[in-house]
N, C-alpha and C positions, 0 to 999 in steps of 0.2 A: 583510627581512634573511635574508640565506640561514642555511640551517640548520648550525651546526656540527658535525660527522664527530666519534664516538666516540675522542679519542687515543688509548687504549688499545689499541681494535682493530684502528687504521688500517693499510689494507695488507692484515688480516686477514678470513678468510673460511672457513668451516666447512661439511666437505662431508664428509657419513657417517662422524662423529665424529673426523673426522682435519681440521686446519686447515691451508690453504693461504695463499702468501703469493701476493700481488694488487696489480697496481700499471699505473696507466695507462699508457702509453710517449708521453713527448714526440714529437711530428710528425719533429722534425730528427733523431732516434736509431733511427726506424723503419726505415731502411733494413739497420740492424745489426742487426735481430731480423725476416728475412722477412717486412717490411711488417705485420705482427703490429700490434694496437691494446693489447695489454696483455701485461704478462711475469708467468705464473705458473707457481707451483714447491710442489710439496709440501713443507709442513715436517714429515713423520713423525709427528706426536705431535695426542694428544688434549686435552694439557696446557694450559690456556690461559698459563698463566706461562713453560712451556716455550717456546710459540710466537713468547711477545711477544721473548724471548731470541733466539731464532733469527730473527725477524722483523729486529732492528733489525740485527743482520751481514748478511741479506742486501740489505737496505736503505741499509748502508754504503756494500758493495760496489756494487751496482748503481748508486746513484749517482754513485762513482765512474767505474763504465765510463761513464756519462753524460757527465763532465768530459771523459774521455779522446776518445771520439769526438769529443766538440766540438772540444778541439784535438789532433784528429789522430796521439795518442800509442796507440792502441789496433788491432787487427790491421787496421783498415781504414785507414792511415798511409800514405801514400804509398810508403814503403818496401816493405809488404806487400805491399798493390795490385799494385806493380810486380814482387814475385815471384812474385804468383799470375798472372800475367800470360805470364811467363815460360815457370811450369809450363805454363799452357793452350796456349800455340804450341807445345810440347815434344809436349804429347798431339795437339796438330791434326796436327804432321806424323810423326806414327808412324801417319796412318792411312790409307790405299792412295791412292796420286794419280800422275799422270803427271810424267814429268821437268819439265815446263814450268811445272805448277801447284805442285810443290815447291818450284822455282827462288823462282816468286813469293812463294810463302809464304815463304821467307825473306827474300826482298826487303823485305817488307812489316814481319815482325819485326822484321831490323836496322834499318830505318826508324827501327819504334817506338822501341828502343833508344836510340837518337841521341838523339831530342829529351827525354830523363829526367836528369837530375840526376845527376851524378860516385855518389851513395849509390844511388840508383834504380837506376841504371844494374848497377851491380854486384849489385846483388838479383836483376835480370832476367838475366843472362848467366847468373849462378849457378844460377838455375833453370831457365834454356832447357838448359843443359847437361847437366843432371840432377847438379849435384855439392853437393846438398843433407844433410849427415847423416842417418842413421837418425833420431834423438831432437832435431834442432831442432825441431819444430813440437808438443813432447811436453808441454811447462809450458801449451800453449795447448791441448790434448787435455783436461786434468786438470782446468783449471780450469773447460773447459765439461762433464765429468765429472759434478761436483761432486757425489763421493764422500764418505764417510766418512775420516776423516783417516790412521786404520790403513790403510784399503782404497787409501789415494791413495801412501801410501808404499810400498804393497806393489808397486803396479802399477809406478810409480815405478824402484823396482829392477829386477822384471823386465824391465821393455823396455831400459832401460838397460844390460842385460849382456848386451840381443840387439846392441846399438847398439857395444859394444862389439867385441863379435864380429864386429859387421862391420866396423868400423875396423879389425881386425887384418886381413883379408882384402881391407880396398882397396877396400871397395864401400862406395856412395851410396843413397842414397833411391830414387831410380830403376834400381839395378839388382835390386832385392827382388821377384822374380818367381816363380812357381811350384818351378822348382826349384830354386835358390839358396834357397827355404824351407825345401824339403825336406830341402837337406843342412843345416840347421842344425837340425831337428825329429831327426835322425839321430844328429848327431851332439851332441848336446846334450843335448834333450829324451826321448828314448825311453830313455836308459842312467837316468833317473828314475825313482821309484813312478809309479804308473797317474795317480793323485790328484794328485802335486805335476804332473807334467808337462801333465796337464790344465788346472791351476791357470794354467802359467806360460805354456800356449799361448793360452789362451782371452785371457790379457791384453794379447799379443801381436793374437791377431785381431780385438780389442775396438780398440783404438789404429788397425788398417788401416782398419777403417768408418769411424773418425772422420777417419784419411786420406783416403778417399775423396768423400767426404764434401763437404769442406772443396777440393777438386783438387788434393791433393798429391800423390796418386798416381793413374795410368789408371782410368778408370769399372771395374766389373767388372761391366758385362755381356755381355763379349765371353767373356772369361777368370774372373771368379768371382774371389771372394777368393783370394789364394794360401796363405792358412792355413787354409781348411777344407777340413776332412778328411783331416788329416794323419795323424793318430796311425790305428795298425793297429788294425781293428775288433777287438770282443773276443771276439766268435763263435769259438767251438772252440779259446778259449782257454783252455789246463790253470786251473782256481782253484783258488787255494787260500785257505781261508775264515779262517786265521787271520792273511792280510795285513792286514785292515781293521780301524780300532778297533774296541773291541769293549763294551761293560757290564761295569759290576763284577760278582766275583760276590761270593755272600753270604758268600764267607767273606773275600774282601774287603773287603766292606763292615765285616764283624768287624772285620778288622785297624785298618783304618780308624777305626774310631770307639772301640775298647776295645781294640787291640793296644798292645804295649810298643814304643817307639823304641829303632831301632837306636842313635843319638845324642845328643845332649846335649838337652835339652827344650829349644825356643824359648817366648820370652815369647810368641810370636804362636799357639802351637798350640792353645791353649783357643778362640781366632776360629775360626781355623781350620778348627775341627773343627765350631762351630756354622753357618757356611757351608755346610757339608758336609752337612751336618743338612738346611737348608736345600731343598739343591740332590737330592738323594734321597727329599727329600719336598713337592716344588711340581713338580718336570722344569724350573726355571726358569735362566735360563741366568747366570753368574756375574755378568757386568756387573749384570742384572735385579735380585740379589741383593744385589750391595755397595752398589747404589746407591737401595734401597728408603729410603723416607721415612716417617715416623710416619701423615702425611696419606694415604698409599694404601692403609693399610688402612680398607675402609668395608665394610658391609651391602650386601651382593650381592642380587640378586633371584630369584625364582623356585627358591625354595629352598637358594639357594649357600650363605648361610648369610655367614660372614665371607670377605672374597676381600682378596688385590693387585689393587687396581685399578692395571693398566700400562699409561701413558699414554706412554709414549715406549719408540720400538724403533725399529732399523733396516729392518724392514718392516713393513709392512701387518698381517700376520696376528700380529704380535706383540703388538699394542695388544687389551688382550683382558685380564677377567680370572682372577685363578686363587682359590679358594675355599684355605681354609687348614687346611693338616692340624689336627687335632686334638692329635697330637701337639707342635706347633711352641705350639700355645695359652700353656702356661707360659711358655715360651723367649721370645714376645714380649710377655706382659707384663711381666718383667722390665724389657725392652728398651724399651717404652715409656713405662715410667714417669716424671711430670717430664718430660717431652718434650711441647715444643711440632708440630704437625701438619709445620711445615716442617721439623724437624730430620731427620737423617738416623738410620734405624733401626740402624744400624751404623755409631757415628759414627766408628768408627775408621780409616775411608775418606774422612771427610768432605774431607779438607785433599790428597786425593791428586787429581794430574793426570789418572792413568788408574785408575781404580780397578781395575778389570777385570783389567789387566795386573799390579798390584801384586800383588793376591789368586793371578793365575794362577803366579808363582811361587814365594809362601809356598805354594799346594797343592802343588807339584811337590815341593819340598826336604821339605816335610809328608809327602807320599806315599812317597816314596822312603824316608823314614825310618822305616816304617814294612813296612818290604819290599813295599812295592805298589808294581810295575814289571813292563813285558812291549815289552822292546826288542829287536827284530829286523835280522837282517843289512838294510842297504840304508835302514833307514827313520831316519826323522830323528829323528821324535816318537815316545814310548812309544804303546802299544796303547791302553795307560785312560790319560785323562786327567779333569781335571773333568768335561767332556763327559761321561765316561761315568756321573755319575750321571745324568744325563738319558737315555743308554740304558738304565739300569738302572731309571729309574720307570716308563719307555716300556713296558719289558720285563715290569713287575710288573700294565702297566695291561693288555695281551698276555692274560699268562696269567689274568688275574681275567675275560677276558672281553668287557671294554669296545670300544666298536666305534672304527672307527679317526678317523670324521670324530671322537668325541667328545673322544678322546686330542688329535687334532690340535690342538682349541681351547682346551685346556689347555697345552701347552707352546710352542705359537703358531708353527705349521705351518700352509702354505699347503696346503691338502688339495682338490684336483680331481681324480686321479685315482680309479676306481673309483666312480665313483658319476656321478649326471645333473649336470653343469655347472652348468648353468642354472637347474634346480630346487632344490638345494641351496644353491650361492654367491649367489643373486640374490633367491629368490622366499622360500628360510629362511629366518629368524630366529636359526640357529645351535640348536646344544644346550642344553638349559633351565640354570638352575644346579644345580635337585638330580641332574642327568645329570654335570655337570662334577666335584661332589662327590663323586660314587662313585667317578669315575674318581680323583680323589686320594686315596680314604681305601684306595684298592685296594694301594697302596704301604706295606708295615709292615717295618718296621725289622727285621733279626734282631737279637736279645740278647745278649749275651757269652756264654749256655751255650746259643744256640740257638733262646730266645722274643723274641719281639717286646719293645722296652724302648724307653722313654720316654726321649728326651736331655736330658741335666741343660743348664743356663745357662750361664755363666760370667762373665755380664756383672755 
């Protein structure tokens, strides 16, 4: 009798404390995953519950693309087929040949042409032509992407208002060429902050590799992508240092946490404020925060002492965990009292969609009332935002000393630079926990007259 497979973990597969999803590939769907014998995909998280969660969506999903290839509803459709088909005689005949071997090559196309189906038929000319949109092939980009959902609408937008741009201008997929990028990086992108314009290019040149890729647009090893290197180096560029966000400062942080509101008190500012708390004393980042559970606090090793153990991030180096201030000690026993390990240590998020985002604008109306604000000609977003308590514990861990690989593994920074590669990322162990510890207890709150003060509860 064969042996029966774990249900729980099916699929599932554990690789340097991060779990992966794993799944054989039927014989007949292999041609849609480059002949490949298995489809795997990182699921982010060390969580086992997490995984099984994210496991059975993509498991959904991919099943479904399963059905779809079977019956032919899926990019490899004969409809596709026949535009990608298209495309590739469009690039065969932009490439250097005699009048006679041209002639033929089209001879041979229109051929092809003919014998396709009234829909086929119209996909192929479409694409032989080059009169493809910018953003049709953009939903099929995203979803082999498979980004974060914030991250999928951001990009989402951006290309969409390049695609835009170029519909106002008459132009196709095939005409997006070096400089027809350029004047849109011109006249678009560079009248931008450094940072957003970066932002909105890089999502731009991310989408052309997937073009390329895929033969929607010419190989670029003749010519190179047409969006890199667009934007003017920064070399011998005047800076000025208070363009960038920046850390609170302490008397900020004052305001913040013991200052008077400009306005009417919200029911929400006593969270608010222990959020805040929080976030000033872990470096952890807001989502990390709202979405802490009763169960991640555990017994760290090697001296951490009590830590977040954070099993779910959107990368790698954020799975990692963080030792707990001493001051935050009161603040979460309150918090988890009568709490079961799965409940949420801030249940006041528990029933929210995005928590992250909800919290992100109770801080902003919090802050601003609070007269913490630093808005500059041209810029979208204030200077300090939450964010900046995590430059502000970064800042505290700075001056106490602490070296940078240790800070990193504390606020869950990919940390390669300055130091040996290989000997550090591969052959470490990382920093002990009584190293991790010091770097958090190096962060002390200022006091309403200037000393270090313990943050009351609220809960």
């Amino acid at each position: 009798m064969a042996k029966k497979r774990n249900g729980a973990r099916k699929y599932l597969d554990l690789k340097r404390r991060v779990w992966w999803f794993k799944m054989d590939l039927p014989k007949d769907v292999r041609h849609r995953f480059d002949g490949k014998t298995a489809y795997l995909e990182s699921l982010q998280t060390s969580d086992l519950r997490v995984a099984m969660e994210r496991r059975d969506v993509i498991e959904r999903d991919i099943k479904g693309l399963f059905a779809d290839i079977r019956a032919g509803k899926d990019e490899a459709s004969p409809e596709r087929m026949a535009e990608e088909r298209g495309a590739a005689w469009r690039e065969a005949l932009a490439l250097p040949m005699s009048d006679d071997e041209r002639w033929l090559a089209v001879s041979v196309a229109e051929d092809e042409a003919e014998r396709l189906r009234p829909k086929e038929r119209e996909r192929f000319d479409r694409a032989f032509a080059g009169k493809v949109p910018v953003n049709e092939p953009l939903e099929d980009y995203l979803r082999a992407a498979k980004l974060a959902p914030k991250t999928t609408n951001e990009r989402r937008g951006l290309v969409n208002r390049f695609a835009a741009w170029c519909e106002g201008e008459g132009l196709t997929l095939s005409d997006i060429d070096r400089k027809t990028a350029g004047r849109y990086v011109s006249g678009t992108i560079d009248p931008m902050h450094r940072r957003t314009g970066k932002k909105h290019l890089g999502a731009i040149k991310g989408y052309w590799e997937y073009l390329e890729r895929r033969g929607h647009v010419p190989s670029f090893e003749q010519n190179g992508n047409p969006w890199s290197d667009q934007l003017q180096p920064e070399r011998g560029r005047k800076g000025k240092a208070e363009d960038d966000e920046r850390p609170f400062t302490d008397s900020e942080v004052k305001a913040l946490l013991y200052g008077p509101t400009q306005d009417e008190p919200s029911q929400f500012d006593p969270l608010t404020r222990e959020v805040t708390v929080f976030g000033l004393l872990s470096g952890m980042r807001e989502t990390e925060i709202v979405t802490l559970r009763v169960g991640d606090l555990i017994d760290g090793a090697d001296g951490a002492g009590r830590v977040f153990d954070l099993k779910d991030s959107k990368t790698q180096a954020g799975i990692r965990q963080v030792p707990v201030h001493p001051d935050l000690t009161e603040l979460i026993g309150k918090r988890t009292a009568d709490k079961k390990p799965g409940e949420w240590l801030f249940h006041e998020f528990a029933d929210q969609g995005n928590p992250g985002d909800t919290f992100g604008k109770r801080f902003k109306r919090y802050r601003e009332a609070r007269g913490v604000d630093d808005k500059r000609d041209g810029r979208r977003r204030s200077l300090v935002n939450f964010h900046s308590t995590r430059k502000w514990f970064v800042t505290q861990s700075d001056r106490a000393g602490i070296a940078e690989n240790i800070v990193a593994a504390v606020v869950g920074h990919a940390h390669e630079d300055n130091k040996p590669k290989i000997t550090f990322s591969v052959y470490s162990g990382g920093p002990s926990g009584k190293q991790k510890r010091a770097c958090v207890e190096a962060a002390k709150l200022p006091g309403s007259s200037g000393e270090p003060q313990t943050p009351e509860c609220s809960a």
